[in-house]
Backbone as a chain_set.jsonl record, in Angstrom:
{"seq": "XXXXXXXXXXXXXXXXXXXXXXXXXXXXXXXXXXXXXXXXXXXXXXXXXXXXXXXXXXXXXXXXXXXXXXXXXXXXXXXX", "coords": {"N": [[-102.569, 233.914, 310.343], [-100.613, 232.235, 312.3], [-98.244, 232.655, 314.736], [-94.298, 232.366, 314.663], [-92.248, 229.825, 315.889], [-89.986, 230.12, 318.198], [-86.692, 229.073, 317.832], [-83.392, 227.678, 319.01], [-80.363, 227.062, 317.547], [-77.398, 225.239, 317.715], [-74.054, 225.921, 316.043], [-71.195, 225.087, 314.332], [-68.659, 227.799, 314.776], [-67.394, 227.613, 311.648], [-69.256, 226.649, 309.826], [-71.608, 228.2, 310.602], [-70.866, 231.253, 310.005], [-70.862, 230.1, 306.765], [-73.247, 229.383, 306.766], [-74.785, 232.474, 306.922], [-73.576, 233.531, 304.88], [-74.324, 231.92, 303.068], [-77.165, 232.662, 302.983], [-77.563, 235.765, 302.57], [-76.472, 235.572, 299.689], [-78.648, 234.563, 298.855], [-80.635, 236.499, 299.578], [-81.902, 236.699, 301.867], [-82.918, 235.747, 305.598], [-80.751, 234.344, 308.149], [-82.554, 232.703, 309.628], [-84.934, 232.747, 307.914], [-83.755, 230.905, 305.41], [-82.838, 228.399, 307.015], [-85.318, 228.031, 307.674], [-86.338, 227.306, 305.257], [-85.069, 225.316, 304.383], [-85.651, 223.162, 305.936], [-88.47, 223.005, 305.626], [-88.625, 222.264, 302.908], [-87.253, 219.275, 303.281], [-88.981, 218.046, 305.256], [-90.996, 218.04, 303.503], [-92.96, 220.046, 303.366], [-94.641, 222.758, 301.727], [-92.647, 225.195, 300.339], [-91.991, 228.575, 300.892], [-90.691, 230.815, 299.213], [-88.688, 233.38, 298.027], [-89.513, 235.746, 300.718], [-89.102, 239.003, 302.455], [-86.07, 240.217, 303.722], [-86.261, 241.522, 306.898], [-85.13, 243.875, 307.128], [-85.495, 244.791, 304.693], [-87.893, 244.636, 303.984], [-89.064, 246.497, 305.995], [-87.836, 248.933, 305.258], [-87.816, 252.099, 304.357], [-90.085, 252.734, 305.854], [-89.605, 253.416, 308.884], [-88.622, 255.793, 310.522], [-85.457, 257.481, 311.174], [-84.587, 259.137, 314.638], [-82.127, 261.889, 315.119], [-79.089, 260.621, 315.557], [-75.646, 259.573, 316.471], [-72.233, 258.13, 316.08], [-69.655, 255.254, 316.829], [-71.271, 252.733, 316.16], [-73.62, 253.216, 315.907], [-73.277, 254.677, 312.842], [-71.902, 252.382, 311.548], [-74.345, 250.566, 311.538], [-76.149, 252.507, 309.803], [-74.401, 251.974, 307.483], [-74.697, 249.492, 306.779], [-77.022, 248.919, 306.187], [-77.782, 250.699, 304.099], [-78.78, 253.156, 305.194]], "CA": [[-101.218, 233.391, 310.353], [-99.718, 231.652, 313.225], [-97.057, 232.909, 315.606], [-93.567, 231.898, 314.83], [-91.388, 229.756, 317.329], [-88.55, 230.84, 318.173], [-85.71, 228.041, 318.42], [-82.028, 228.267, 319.358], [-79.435, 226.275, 316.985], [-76.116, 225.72, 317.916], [-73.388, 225.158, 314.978], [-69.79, 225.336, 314.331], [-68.694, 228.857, 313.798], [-66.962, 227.92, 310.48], [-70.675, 226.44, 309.15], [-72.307, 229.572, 310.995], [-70.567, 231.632, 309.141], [-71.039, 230.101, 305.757], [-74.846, 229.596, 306.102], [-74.954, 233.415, 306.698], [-72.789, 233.944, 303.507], [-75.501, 231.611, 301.717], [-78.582, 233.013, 303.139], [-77.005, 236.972, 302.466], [-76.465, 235.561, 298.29], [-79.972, 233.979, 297.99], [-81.086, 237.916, 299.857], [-82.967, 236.202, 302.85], [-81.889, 235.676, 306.692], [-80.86, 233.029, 308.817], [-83.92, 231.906, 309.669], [-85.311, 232.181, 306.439], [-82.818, 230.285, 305.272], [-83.185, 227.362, 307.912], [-87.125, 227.133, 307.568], [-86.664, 226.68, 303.846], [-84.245, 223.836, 303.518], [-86.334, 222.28, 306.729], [-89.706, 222.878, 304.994], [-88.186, 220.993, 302.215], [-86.922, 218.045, 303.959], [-90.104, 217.701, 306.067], [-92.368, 218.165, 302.668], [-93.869, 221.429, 303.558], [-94.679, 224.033, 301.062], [-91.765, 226.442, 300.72], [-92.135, 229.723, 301.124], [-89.346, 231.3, 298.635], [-88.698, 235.041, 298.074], [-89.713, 236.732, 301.406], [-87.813, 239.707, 302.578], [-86.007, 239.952, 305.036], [-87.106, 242.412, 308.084], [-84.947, 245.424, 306.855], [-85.755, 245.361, 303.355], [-89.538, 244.871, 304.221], [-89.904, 247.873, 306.631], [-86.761, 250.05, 304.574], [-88.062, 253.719, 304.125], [-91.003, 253.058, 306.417], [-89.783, 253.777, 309.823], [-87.476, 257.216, 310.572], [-84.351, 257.564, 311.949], [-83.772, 259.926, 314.971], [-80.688, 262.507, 314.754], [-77.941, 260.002, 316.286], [-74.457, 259.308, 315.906], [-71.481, 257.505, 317.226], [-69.629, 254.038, 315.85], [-72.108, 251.293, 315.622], [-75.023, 253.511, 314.664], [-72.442, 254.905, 311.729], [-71.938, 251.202, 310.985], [-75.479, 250.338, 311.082], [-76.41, 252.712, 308.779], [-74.116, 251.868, 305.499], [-74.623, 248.422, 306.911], [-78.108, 248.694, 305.654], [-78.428, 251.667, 303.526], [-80.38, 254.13, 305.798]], "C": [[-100.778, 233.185, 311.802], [-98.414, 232.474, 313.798], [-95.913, 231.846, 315.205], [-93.013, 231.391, 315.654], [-89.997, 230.176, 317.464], [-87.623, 229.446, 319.002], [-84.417, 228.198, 318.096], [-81.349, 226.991, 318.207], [-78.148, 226.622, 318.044], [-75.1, 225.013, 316.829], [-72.137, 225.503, 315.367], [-69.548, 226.374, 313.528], [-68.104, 228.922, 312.364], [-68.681, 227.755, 309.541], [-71.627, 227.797, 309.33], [-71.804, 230.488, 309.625], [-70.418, 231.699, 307.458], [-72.337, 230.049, 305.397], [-75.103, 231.324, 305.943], [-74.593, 234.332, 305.466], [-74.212, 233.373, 302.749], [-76.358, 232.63, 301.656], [-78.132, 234.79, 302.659], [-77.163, 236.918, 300.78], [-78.248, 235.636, 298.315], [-80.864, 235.613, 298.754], [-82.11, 237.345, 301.215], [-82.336, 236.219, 304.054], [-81.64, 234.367, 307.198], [-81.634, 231.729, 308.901], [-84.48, 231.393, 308.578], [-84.604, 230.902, 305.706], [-82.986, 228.434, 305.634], [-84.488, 226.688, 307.938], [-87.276, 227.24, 306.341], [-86.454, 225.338, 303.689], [-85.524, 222.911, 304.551], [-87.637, 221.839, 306.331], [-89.611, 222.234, 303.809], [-87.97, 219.674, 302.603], [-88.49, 217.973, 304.582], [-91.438, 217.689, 304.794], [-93.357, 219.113, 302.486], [-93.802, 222.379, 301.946], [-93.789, 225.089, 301.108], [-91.825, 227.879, 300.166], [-90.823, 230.782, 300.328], [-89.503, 233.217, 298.803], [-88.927, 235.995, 299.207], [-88.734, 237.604, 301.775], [-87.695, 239.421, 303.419], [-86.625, 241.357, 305.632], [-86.656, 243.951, 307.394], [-85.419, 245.793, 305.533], [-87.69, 245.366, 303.53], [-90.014, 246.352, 305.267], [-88.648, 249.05, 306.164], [-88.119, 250.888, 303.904], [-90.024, 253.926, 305.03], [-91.157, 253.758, 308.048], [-88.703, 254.872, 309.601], [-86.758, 257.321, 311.608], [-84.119, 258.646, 313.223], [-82.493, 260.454, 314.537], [-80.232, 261.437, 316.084], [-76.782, 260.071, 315.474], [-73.775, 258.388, 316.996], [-71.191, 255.979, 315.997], [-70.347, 253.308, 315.538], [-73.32, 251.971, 314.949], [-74.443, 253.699, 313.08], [-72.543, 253.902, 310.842], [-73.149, 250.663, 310.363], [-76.116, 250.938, 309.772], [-75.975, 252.687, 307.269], [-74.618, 250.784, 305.876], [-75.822, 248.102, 305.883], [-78.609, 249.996, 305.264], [-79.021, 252.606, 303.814], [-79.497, 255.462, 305.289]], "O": [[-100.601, 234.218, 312.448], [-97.612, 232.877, 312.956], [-96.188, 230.649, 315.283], [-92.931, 232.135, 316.631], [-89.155, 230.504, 316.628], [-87.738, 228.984, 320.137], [-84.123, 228.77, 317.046], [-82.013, 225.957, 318.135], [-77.903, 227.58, 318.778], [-75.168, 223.798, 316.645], [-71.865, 226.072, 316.424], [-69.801, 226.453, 312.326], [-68.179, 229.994, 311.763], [-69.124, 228.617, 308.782], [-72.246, 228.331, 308.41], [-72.282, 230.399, 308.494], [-70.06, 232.695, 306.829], [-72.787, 230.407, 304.308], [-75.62, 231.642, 304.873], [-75.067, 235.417, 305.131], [-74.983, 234.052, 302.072], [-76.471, 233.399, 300.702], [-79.161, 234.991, 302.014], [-77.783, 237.847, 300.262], [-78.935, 236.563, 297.885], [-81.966, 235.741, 298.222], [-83.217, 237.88, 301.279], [-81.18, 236.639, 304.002], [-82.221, 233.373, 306.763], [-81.55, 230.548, 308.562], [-84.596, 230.222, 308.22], [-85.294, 229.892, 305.562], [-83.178, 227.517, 304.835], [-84.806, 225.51, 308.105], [-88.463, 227.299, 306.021], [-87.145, 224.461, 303.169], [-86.243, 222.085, 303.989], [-88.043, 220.693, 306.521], [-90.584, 221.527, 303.546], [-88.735, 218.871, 302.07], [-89.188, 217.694, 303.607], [-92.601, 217.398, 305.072], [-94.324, 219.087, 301.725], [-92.778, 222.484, 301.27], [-94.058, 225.991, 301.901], [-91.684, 228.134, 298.97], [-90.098, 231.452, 301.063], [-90.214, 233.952, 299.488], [-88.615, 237.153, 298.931], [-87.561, 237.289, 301.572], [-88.411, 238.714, 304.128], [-87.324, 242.13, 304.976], [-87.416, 244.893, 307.172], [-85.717, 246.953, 305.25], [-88.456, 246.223, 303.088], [-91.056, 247.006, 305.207], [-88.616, 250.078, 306.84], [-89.058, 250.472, 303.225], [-90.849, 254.825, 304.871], [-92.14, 254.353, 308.491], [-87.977, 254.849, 308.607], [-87.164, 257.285, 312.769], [-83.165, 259.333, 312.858], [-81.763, 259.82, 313.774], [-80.755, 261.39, 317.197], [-76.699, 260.429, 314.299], [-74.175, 257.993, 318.091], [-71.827, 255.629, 315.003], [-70.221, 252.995, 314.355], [-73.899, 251.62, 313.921], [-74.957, 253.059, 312.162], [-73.012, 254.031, 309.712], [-73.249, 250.342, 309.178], [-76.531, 250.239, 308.847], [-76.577, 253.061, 306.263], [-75.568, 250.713, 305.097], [-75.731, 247.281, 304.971], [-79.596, 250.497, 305.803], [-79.807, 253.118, 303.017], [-79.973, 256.593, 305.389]]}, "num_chains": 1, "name": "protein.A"}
């Protein structure tokens, strides 16, 4: 498998904000998201269902003892 590239968008934060609403329903990320519809349009083979990053490595890596606001956040954010 090939190395992903990594390329910058720039949108209007009301659209920003609603692709992340989509891509959040259909359970996928951004990206994901972006190299579906594109791999559609371009004819490619699309790649449906993958996880995203946290649900693919959720209960594999372990948390240090931390605290403090954003870790707090982080963790209901994503279940840890």
């Amino acid at each position: 498998m090939r190395m992903k590239a990594r390329v910058t968008l720039t949108l209007e934060p009301r659209i920003s904000h609603r692709a992340k609403a989509v891509a959040r329903q259909r359970g996928t990320s951004l990206s994901g998201l972006v190299e579906q519809l594109l791999a559609r349009e371009s004819g490619e083979p699309v790649r449906e269902n993958t996880l995203p990053f946290h649900r693919k490595w959720a209960g594999k890596l372990h948390l240090a003892k931390q605290s403090g606001a954003r870790f707090d956040y982080l963790k209901k954010k994503y279940g840890l």
